[in-house]
Every structure is written in structure tokens, then in C-alpha cells.
C-alpha positions in Angstrom: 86.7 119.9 45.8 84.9 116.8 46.8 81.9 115.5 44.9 81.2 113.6 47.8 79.0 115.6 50.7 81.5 114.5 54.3 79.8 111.6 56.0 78.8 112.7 59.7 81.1 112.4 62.6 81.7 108.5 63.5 81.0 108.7 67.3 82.7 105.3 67.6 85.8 106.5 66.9 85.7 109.7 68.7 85.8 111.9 65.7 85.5 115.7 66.3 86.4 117.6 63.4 88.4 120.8 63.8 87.4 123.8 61.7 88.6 127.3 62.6 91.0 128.5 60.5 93.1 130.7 62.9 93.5 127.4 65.4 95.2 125.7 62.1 97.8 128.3 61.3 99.1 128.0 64.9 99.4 124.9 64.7 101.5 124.9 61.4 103.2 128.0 62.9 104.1 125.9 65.7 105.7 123.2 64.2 108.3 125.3 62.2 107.9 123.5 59.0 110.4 124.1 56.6 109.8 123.8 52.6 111.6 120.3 52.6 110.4 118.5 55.9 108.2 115.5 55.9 105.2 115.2 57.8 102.9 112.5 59.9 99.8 113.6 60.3 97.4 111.2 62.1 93.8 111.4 61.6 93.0 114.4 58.7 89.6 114.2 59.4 87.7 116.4 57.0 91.7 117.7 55.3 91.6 121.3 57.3 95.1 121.2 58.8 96.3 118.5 56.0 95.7 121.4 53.4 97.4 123.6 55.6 100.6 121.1 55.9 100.7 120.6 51.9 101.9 124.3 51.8 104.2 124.3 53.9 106.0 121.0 54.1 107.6 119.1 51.6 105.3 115.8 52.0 102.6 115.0 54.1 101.9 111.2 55.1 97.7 111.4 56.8 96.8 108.5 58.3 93.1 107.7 58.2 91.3 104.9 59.6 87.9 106.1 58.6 87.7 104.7 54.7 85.1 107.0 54.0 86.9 109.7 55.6 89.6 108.4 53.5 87.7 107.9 50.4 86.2 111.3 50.6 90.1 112.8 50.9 91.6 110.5 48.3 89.0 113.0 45.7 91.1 115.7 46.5 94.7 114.2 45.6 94.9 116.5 42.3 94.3 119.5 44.9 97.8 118.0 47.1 100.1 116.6 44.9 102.5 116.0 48.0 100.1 114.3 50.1 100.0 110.6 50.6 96.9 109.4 51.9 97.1 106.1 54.1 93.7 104.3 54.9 95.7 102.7 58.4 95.0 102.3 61.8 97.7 104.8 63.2 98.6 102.4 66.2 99.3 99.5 63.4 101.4 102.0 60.7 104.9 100.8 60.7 106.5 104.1 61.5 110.4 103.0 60.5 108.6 103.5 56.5 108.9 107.4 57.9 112.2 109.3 57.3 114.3 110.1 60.1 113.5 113.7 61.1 109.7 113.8 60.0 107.7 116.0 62.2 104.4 115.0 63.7 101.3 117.4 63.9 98.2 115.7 65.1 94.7 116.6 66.2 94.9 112.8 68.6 91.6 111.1 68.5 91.0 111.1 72.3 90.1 107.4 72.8 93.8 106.5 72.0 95.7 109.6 72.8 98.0 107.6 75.7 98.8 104.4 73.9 99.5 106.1 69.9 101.6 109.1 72.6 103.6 106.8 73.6 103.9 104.6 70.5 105.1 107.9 68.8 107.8 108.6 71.3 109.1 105.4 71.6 110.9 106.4 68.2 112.7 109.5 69.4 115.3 108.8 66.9 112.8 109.3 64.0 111.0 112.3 65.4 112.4 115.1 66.8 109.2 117.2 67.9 105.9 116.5 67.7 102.8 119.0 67.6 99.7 117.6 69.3 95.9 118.3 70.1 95.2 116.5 73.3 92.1 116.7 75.3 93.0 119.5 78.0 93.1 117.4 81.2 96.1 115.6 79.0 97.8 118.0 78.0 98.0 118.8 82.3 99.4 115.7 82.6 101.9 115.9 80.4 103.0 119.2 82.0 102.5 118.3 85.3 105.1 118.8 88.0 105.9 117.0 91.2 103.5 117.4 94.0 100.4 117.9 91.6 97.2 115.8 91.7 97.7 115.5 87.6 101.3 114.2 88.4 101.4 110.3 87.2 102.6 107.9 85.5 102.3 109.8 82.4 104.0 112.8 83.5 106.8 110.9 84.7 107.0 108.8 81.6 106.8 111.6 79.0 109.1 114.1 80.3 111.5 111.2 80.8 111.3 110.8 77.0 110.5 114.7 75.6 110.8 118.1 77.0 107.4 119.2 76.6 105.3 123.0 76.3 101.5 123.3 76.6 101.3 126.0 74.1 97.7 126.9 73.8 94.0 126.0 74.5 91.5 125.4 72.2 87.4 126.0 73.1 85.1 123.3 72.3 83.5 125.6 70.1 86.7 124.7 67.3 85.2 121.4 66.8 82.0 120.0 65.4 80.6 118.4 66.6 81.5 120.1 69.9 83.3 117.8 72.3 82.4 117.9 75.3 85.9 119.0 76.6 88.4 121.5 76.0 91.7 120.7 74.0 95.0 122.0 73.8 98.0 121.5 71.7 101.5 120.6 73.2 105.1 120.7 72.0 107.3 117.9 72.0 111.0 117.6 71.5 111.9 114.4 72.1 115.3 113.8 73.7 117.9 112.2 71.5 120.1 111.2 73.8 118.4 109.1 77.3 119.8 108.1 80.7 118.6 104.8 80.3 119.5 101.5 78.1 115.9 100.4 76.6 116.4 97.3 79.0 116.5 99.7 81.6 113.7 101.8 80.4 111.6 98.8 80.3 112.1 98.3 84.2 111.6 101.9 84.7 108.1 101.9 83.4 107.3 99.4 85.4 108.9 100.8 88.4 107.4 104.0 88.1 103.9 102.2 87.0 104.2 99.9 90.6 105.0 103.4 92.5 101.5 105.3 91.2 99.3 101.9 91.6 98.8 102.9 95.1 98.3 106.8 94.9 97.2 107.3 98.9 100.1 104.9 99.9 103.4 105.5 100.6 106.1 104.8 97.5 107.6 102.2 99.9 104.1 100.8 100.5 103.0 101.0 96.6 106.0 99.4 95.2 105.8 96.1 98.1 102.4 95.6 96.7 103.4 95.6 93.9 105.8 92.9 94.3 108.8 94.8 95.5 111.1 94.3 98.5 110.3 96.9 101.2 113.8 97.0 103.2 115.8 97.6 100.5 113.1 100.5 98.6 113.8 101.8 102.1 117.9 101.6 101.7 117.3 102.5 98.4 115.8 105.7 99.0 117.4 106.7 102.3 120.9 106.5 100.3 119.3 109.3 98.1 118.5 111.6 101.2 114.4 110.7 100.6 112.3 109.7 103.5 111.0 106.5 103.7 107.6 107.8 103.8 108.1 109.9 100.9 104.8 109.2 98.2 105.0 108.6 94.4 103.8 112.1 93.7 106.9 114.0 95.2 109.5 112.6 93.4 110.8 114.4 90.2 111.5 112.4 87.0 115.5 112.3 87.8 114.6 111.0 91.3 112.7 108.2 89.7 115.6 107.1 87.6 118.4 107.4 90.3 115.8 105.2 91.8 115.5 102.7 89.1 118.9 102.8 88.2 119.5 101.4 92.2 116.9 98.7 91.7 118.0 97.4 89.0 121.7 97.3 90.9 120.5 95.1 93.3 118.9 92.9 91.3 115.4 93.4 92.3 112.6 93.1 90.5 108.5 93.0 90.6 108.4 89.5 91.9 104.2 89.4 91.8 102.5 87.2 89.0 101.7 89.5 85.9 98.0 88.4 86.5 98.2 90.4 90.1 99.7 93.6 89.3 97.5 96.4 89.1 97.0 97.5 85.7 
């Protein structure tokens, strides 16, 4: 073990350390880990699910951006010969250093769940599933189905990219310190295979980003102030048998890309100034 006593929790960078035991093995159970798979784990925290990993995958790459975190773990090497301990910013590691087919099981600090979610899935073809601990209201919106209040942008976005299970919850009373939310871990498989080029996935997120910017509005409405054209998002959607008054919120993920696909046919684009889109 450690000579060094664990600093405290660094409040700055949301850390909330997991430590029950049974909540670990789930998680490892859950990713299916086989004796030669390579792992990313982001943010090992105090080492409780890293240790876990080192038995049952082949290597383990944790990514800490706490160097006394990091400093602390680095004493234990001896103790996981296939560990490789990274003192990174996970949003700045250059993932293609990964091997195709490395799995992903992370406890997400919450602060930067969305943007390192995303950066994850954006290389589908270098992760085929990744086990995450989310705060709970994420993890809804992950899930979420048409119609929903926790249907967004989000939803829409990752089940576009992963087919995705909310496997369990986990009580606050996992963590210390105790957050103040609940958690839950997801599965995701990413899809190899998309429906869209990456050019047109590019005008997809911001199609589907212009359609949720105005939630109480209609989509037509959302999208023309957002800089598209109204008459032809009305043609548009009237040739796929959806009302013209139809909001963001009902539309499933395939609706959203028949209706990008038809956008991007005509040639339209968001034609507002980048500094008066809403963010």
C-alpha cells in the first residue's frame, strides 16, 4: 500500500470518491472484460475500481488529472504491473494512442460528463462499449424517449451514435464525500456502422441543436430562429407525414435524420451569425 495518507476530495474538480465494494464488481461484471482486453479508465480516484480492472483485463490505461491523486497511485505500480498511470486531462489525452477495441469503464467526473461523453463516442471505431457512472438525471437523458421532458439534444445525439442501457442506480451513500445526487451507471455500444457521412453528422448536430433551442416553440418556429427557412422546414416535414406544428420533443432519432438528410438536399443551412445562435 501507499505510504502516503489520500489527500481530501478536490471540490474543484468535482471529486467524489466511490468505495463500496459490491457497486465495483458490477461494474467490472458489466463490462465483460476478457483476460486480454485493454482498458480506459478515466479518473481512478483513490484506485478502487482501477484494482478491480487489473484482475480482470489485460491492461489498464487511468487517466488522472489530480497529480496528487496521481502521485499517490503511481506508489502502488508494484501492486498493478498492467496498469499505466497517466497524469492527463482526459478531454486533452489523444485517444488514437488507445488500441482499437479498448473498453471504457468510468466513474465521469460530473462537471464534464457531456463534453468527455461525447468526445469518447466520437471514436466509435476505437470503442465498442463503454461503462459509465453518470450523475442520475444523465443517465435519464441518455435513455430518454420521444415525448419526455428529459428528451434533448443529448438523447437525440447519443442514441444516434450508441444503443444505450441504464443498468443500475447507485445511492449517494457509495461516495465520500456524499454527492449530493444520485448516480447510475449506463451501457454503451457504440454503433459501428452510421447513417450519416461525418459532414453530415456535423449538420445534424446543429440541426437537431437549432430544433431544442426553443423547447416551448414549435420545431418549425425553433429552427427559423435559428437561422432556418420556415417554408421549406414546413415542406420538409409535411413530405414525411409530420405536422407543421409538430415540436422538437416528438420526433424520434430516425425522424431527425430523415429530417437532416432533407436539409441538407436542399441546400439549406443555419444562415444566422455564429455570435446569434443560441448556445
Amino acid at each position: 500500500m501507499s505510504s502516503l495518507a489520500f489527500p481530501p476530495a478536490n471540490k474543484r474538480l468535482g471529486q467524489n470518491f466511490l468505495i463500496d465494494p459490491n457497486i465495483v464488481r458490477k461494474i467490472v461484471a458489466l463490462a465483460e472484460l476478457k483476460p486480454k482486453d485493454c482498458v480506459l479508465e478515466i479518473g481512478p480516484g483513490r484506485g478502487i475500481l482501477t484494482e478491480a480492472l487489473s484482475r480482470s483485463a489485460g491492461k489498464v490505461v487511468a487517466v488522472e488529472i489530480d497529480p496528487v491523486l496521481h502521485r499517490v497511485l503511481h506508489e502502488r505500480q508494484g501492486e498493478w504491473p498492467n496498469v499505466e498511470l497517466i497524469c492527463e486531462d482526459a478531454l486533452r489525452y489523444p485517444l488514437e494512442r488507445l488500441p482499437p477495441g479498448t473498453i471504457v469503464v468510468a466513474n465521469l467526473p460530473y462537471y464534464i460528463s457531456t463534453p468527455l461523453l461525447f468526445r469518447l463516442l466520437d471514436h466509435h471505431d476505437r470503442f465498442p462499449r463503454l461503462v459509465l457512472m453518470l450523475q442520475e438525471e444523465v443517465a435519464d437523458r441518455l435513455v430518454a424517449k420521444p415525448g419526455g421532458s428529459d428528451y434533448g439534444v443529448l438523447s437525440v445525439m447519443a442514441q444516434y451514435m450508441a444503443d444505450i442501457t441504464k443498468s443500475f442506480k447507485v445511492s449517494a451513500n457509495c461516495f465520500r464525500p456524499r454527492p449530493d445526487v444520485g448516480s447510475a451507471v449506463v451501457l454503451l455500444r457504440t454503433r459501428q456502422q452510421r447513417e450519416l457521412s461525418r459532414e453530415e453528422e456535423l449538420q445534424f448536430a446543429a440541426l437537431v441543436k437549432a430544433a431544442f433551442a426553443h423547447r416551448r416553440k414549435t420545431l418549425v418556429n425553433s429552427l427559423k430562429d435559428e437561422g432556418y427557412d420556415s417554408v421549406q422546414s414546413t415542406a420538409i416535414l409535411e413530405a414525411l407525414g409530420l405536422s407543421p406544428t409538430v415540436r422538437a420533443e416528438e420526433l424520434s432519432v430516425a425522424q431527425f435524420i430523415e429530417v437532416a438528410v432533407r436539409v441538407q438536399a436542399t441546400g439549406q443551412t443555419n444562415t444566422l451569425p455564429e455570435g446569434n445562435r443560441t448556445r
